[in-house]
C-alpha positions as protocol buffer text, in pm:
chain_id: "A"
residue {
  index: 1
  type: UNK
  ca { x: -274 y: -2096 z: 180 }
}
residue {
  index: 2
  type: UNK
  ca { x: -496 y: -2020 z: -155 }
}
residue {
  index: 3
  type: UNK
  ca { x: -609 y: -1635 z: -222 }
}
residue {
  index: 4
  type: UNK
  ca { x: -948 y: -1735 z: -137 }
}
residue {
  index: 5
  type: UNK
  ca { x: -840 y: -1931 z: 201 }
}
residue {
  index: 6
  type: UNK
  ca { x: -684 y: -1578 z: 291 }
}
residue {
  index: 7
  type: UNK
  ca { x: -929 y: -1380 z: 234 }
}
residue {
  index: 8
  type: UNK
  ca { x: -1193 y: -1604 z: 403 }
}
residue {
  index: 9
  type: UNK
  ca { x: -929 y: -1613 z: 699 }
}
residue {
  index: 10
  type: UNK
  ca { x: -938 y: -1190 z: 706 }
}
residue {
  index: 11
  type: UNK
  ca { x: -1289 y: -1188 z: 671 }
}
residue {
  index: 12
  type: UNK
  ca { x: -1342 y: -1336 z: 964 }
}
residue {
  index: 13
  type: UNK
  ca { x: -1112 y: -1156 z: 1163 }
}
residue {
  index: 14
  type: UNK
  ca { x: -1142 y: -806 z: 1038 }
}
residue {
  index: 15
  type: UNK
  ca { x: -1573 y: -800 z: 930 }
}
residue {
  index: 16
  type: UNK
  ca { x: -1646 y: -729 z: 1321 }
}
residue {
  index: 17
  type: UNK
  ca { x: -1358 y: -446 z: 1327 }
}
residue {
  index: 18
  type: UNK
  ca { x: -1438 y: -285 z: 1007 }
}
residue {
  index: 19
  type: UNK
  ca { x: -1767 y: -295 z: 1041 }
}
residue {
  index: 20
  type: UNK
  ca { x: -1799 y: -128 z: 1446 }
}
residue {
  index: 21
  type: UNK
  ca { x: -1541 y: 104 z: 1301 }
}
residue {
  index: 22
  type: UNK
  ca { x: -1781 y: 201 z: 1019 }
}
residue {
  index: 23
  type: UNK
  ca { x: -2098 y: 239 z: 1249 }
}
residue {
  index: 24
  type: UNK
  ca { x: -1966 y: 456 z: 1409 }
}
residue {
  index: 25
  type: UNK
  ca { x: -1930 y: 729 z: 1185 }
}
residue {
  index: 26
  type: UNK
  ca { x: -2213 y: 659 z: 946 }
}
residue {
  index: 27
  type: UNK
  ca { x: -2404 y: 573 z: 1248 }
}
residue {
  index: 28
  type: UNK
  ca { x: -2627 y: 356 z: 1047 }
}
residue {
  index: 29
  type: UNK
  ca { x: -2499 y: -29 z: 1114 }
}
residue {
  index: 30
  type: UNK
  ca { x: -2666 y: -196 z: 808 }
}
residue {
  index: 31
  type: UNK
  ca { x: -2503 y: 51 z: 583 }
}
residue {
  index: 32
  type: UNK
  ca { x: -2191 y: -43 z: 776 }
}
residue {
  index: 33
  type: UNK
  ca { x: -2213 y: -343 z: 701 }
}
residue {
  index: 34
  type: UNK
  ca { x: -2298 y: -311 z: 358 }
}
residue {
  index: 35
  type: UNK
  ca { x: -1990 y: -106 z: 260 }
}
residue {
  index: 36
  type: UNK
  ca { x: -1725 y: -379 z: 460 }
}
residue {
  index: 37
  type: UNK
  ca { x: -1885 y: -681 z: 277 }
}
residue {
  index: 38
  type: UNK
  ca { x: -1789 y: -434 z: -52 }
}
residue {
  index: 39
  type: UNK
  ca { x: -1440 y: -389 z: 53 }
}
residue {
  index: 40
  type: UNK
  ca { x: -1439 y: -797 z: 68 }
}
residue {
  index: 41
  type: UNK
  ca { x: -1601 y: -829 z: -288 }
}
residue {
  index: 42
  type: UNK
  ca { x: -1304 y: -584 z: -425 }
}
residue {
  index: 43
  type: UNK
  ca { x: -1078 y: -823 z: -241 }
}
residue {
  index: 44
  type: UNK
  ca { x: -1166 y: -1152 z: -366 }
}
residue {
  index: 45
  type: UNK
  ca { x: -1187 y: -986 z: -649 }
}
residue {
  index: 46
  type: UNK
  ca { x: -814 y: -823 z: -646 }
}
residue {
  index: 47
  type: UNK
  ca { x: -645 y: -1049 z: -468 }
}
residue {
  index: 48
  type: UNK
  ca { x: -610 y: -1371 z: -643 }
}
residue {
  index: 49
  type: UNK
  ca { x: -518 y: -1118 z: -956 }
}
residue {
  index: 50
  type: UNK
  ca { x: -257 y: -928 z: -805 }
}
residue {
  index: 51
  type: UNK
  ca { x: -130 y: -1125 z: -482 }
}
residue {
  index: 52
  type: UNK
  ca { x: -227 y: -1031 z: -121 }
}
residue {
  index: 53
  type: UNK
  ca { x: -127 y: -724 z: 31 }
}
residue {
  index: 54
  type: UNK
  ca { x: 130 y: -676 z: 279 }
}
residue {
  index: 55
  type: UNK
  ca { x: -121 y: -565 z: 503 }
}
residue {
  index: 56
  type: UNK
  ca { x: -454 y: -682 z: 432 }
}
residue {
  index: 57
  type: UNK
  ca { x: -654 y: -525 z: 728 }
}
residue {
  index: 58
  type: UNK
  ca { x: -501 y: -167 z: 651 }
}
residue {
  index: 59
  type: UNK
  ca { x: -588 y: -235 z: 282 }
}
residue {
  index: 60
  type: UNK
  ca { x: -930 y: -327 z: 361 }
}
residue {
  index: 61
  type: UNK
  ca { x: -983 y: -20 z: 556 }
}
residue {
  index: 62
  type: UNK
  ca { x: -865 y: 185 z: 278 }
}
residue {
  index: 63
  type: UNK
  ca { x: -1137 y: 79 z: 78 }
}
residue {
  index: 64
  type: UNK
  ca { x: -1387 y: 71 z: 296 }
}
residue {
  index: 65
  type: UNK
  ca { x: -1315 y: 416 z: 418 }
}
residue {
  index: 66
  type: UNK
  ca { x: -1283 y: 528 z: 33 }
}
residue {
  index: 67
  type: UNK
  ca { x: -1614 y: 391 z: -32 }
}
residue {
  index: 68
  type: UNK
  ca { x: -1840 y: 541 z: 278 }
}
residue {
  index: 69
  type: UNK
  ca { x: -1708 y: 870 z: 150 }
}
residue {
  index: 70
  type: UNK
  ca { x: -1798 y: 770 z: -145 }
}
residue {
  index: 71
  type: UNK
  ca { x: -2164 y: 653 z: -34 }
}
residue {
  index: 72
  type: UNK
  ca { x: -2208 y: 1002 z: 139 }
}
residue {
  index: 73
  type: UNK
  ca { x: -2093 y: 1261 z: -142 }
}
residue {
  index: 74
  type: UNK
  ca { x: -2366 y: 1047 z: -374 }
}
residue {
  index: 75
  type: UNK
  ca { x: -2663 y: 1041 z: -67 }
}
residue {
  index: 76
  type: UNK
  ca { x: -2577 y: 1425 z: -35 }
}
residue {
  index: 77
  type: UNK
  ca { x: -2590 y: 1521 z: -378 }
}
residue {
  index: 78
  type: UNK
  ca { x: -2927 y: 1281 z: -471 }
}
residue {
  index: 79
  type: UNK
  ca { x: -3141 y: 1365 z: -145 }
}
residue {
  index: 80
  type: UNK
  ca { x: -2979 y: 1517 z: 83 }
}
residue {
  index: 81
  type: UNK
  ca { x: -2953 y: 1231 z: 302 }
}
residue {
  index: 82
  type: UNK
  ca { x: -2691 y: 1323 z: 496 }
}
residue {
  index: 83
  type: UNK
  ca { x: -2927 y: 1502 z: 771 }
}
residue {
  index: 84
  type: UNK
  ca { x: -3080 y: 1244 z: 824 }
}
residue {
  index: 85
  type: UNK
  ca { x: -2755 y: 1069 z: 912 }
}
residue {
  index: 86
  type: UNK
  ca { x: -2614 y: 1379 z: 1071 }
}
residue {
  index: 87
  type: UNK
  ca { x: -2265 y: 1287 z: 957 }
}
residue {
  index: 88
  type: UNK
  ca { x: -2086 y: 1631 z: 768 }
}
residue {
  index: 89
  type: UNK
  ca { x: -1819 y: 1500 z: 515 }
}
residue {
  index: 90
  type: UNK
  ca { x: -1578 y: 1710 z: 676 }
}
residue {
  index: 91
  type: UNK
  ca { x: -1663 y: 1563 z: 1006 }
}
residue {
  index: 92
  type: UNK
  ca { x: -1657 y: 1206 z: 843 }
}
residue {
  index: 93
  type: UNK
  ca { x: -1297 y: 1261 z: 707 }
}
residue {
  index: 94
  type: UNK
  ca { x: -1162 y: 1430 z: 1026 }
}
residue {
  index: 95
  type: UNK
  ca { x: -1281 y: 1116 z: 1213 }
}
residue {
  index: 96
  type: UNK
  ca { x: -1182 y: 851 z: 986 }
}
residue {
  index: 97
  type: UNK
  ca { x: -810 y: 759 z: 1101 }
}
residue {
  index: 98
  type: UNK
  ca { x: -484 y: 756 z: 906 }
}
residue {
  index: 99
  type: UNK
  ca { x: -420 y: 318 z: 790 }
}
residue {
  index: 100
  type: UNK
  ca { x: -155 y: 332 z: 1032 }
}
residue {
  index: 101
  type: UNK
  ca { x: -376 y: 519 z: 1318 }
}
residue {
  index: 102
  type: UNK
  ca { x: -699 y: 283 z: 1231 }
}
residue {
  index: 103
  type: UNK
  ca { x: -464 y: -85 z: 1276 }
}
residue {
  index: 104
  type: UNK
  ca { x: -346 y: 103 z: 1603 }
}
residue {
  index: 105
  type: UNK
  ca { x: -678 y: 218 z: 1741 }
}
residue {
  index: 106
  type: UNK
  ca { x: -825 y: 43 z: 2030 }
}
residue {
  index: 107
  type: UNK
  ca { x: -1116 y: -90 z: 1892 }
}
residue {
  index: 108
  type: UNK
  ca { x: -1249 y: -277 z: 2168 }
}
residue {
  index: 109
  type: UNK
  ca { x: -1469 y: 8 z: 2238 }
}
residue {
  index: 110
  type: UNK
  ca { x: -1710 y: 21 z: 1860 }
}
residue {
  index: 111
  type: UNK
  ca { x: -1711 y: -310 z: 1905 }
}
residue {
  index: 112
  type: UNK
  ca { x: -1883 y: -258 z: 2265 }
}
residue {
  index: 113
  type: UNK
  ca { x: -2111 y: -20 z: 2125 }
}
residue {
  index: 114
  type: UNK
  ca { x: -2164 y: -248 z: 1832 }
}
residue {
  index: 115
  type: UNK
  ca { x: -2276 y: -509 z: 2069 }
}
residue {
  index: 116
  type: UNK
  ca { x: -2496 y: -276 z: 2260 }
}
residue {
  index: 117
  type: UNK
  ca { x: -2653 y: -173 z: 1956 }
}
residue {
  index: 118
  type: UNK
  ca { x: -2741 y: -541 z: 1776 }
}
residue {
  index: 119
  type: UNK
  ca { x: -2903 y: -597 z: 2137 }
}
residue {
  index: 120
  type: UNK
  ca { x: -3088 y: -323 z: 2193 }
}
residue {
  index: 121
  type: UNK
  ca { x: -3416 y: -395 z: 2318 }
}
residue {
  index: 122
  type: UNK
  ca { x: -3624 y: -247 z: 2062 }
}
residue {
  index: 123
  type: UNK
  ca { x: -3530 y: -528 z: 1899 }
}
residue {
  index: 124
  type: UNK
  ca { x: -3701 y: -854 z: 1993 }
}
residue {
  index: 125
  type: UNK
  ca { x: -3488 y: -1125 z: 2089 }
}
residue {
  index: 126
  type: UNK
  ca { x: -3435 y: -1367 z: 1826 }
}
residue {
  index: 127
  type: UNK
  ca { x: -3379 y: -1052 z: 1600 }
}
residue {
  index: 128
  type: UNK
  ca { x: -3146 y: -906 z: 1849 }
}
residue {
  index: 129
  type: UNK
  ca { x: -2932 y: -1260 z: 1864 }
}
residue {
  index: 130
  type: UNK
  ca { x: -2938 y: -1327 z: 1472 }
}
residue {
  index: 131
  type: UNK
  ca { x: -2808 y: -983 z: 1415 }
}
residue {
  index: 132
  type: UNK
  ca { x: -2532 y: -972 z: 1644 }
}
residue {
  index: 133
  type: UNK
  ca { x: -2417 y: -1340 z: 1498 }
}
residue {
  index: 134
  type: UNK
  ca { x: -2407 y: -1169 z: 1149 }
}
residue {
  index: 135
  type: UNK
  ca { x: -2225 y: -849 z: 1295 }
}
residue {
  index: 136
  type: UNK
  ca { x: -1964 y: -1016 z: 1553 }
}
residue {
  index: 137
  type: UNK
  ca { x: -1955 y: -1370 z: 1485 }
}
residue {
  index: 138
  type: UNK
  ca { x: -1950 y: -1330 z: 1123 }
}
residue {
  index: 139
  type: UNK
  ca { x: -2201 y: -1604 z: 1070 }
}
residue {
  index: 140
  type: UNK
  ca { x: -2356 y: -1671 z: 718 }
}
residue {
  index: 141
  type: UNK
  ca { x: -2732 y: -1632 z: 647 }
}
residue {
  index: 142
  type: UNK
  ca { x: -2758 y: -2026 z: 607 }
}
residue {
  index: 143
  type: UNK
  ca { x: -2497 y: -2083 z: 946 }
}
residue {
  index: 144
  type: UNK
  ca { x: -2744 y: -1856 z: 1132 }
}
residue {
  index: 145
  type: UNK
  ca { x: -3069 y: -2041 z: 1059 }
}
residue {
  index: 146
  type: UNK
  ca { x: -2913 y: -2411 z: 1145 }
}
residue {
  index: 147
  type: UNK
  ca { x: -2795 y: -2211 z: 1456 }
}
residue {
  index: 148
  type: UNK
  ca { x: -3162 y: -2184 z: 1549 }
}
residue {
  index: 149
  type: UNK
  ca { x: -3320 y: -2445 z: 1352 }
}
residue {
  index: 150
  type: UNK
  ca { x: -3534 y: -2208 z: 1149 }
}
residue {
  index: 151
  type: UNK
  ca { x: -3558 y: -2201 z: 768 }
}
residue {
  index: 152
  type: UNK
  ca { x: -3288 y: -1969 z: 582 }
}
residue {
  index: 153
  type: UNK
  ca { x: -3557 y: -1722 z: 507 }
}
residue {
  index: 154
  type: UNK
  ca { x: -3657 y: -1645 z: 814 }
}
residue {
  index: 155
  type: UNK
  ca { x: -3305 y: -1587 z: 965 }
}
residue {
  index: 156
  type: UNK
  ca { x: -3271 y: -1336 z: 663 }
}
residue {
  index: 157
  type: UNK
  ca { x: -3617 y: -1146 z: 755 }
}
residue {
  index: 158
  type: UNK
  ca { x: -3458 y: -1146 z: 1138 }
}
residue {
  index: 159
  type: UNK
  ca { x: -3146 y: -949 z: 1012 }
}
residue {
  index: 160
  type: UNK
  ca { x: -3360 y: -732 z: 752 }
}
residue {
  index: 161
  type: UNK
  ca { x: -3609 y: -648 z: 1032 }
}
residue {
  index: 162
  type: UNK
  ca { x: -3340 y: -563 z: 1269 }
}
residue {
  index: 163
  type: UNK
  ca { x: -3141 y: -341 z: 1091 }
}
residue {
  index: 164
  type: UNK
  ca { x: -3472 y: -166 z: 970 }
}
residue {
  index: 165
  type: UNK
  ca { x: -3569 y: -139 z: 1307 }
}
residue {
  index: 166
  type: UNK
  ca { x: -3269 y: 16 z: 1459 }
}
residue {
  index: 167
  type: UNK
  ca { x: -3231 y: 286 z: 1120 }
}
residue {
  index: 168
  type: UNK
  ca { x: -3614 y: 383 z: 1210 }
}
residue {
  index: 169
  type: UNK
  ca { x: -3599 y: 443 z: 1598 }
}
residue {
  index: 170
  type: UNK
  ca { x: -3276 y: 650 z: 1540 }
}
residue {
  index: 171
  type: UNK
  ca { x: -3077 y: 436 z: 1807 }
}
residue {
  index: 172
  type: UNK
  ca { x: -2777 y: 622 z: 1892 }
}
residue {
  index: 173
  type: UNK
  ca { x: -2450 y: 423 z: 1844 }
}
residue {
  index: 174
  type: UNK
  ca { x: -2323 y: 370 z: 2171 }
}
residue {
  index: 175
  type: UNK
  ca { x: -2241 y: 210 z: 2523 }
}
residue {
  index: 176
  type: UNK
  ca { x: -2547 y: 249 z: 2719 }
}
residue {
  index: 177
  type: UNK
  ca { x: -2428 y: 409 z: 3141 }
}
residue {
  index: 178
  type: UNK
  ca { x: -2514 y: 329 z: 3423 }
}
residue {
  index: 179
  type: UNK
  ca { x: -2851 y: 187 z: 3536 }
}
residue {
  index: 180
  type: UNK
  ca { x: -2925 y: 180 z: 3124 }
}
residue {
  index: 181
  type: UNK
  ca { x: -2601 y: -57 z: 3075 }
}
residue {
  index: 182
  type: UNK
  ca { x: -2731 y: -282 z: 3376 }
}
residue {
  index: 183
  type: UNK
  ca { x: -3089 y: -322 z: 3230 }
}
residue {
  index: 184
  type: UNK
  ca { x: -2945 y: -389 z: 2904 }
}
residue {
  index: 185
  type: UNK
  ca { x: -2641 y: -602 z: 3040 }
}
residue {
  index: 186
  type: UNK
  ca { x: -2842 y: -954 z: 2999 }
}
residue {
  index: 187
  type: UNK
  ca { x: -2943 y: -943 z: 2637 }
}
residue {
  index: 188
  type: UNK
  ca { x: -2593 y: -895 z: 2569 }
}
residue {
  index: 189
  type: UNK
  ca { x: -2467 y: -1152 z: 2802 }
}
residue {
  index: 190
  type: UNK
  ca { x: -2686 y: -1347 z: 2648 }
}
residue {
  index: 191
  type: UNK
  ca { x: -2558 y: -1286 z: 2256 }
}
residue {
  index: 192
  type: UNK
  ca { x: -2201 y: -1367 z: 2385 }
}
residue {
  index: 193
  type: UNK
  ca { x: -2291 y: -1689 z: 2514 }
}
residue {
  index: 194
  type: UNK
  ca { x: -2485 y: -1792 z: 2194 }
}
residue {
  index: 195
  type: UNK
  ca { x: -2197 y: -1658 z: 1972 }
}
residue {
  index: 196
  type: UNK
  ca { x: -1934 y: -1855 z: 2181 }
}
residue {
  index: 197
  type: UNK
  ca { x: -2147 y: -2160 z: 2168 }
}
residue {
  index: 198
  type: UNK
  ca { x: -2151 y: -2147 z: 1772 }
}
residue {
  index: 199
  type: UNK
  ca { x: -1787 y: -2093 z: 1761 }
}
């Protein structure tokens, strides 16, 4: 398999991981995502150069985690951004696991709240379903708009507008309870299906 086959492999299994795991602390899932498609840049960048790592996911993680704290330091020191994101870089590097600890985790849970999140219903639908096919199924821009027969532009604006949306109401990252999860249950339901149904 060619560097670039690998890496395009990895991407599509890891983006959803890294990128729930990364919401979750900066609690801000376009910035998230941001900072894992920048660990995958560095990659196909590295990669074909000096060979594939033993183990790519825990050297993906690496440099995503290297580059959030990265991202915060600078947002503190320009504008002091980082009330706004209530995230202390002392908290951020106490909850950031270990390699070892993050390839162990039980991730099954960000990527609940993930879901939960991309489908909240601030969001309207088609917004809530295009986002949640960038964030979990890993879909391209142009794979997203032939999903729903709309022009590539306007699949973009759907993503744009959703993560805007989400960063503006302050939407907590996390698994809505109880009556909440119930009421909220079918737009997610309803993601899954059309992400299966791409695959």
């Amino acid at each position: 398999m060619t560097p670039n086959a690998t890496i395009e492999a990895v991407w599509r299994i890891e983006q959803p991981k890294l990128t729930a795991r990364l919401a979750r602390t900066l609690r801000d899932v376009g910035l998230a995502e941001e900072i894992a498609q920048d660990a995958f840049l560095l990659a196909m960048e590295r990669w074909p150069r000096d060979g594939i790592p033993r183990n790519p996911a825990a050297w993906l993680t690496q440099v995503a985690r290297n580059r959030a704290l990265d991202r915060l330091r600078r947002t503190t020191m320009i504008d002091g951004k980082h009330r706004e994101l209530a995230v202390d870089l002392t908290e951020l590097e106490r909850e950031m696991p270990d390699i070892e600890a993050a390839l162990d985790e039980d991730i099954d849970d960000d990527l609940l709240r993930l879901i939960f999140t991309a489908c909240h219903p601030v969001l309207p639908a088609e917004q809530r379903a295009a986002l949640a096919l960038r964030l979990l199924g890993g879909l391209s821009t142009p794979e997203i708009a032939r999903a729903f027969l709309v022009p590539e532009v306007t699949a973009a604006q759907r993503i744009v507008r959703a993560k805007r949306s989400l960063r503006d109401a302050v939407i907590p990252f996390e698994t809505p309870r109880a009556q909440e999860r119930r009421e909220r249950l079918g737009a997610v339901l309803e993601v899954v299906y059309l992400i299966f149904n791409e695959g």
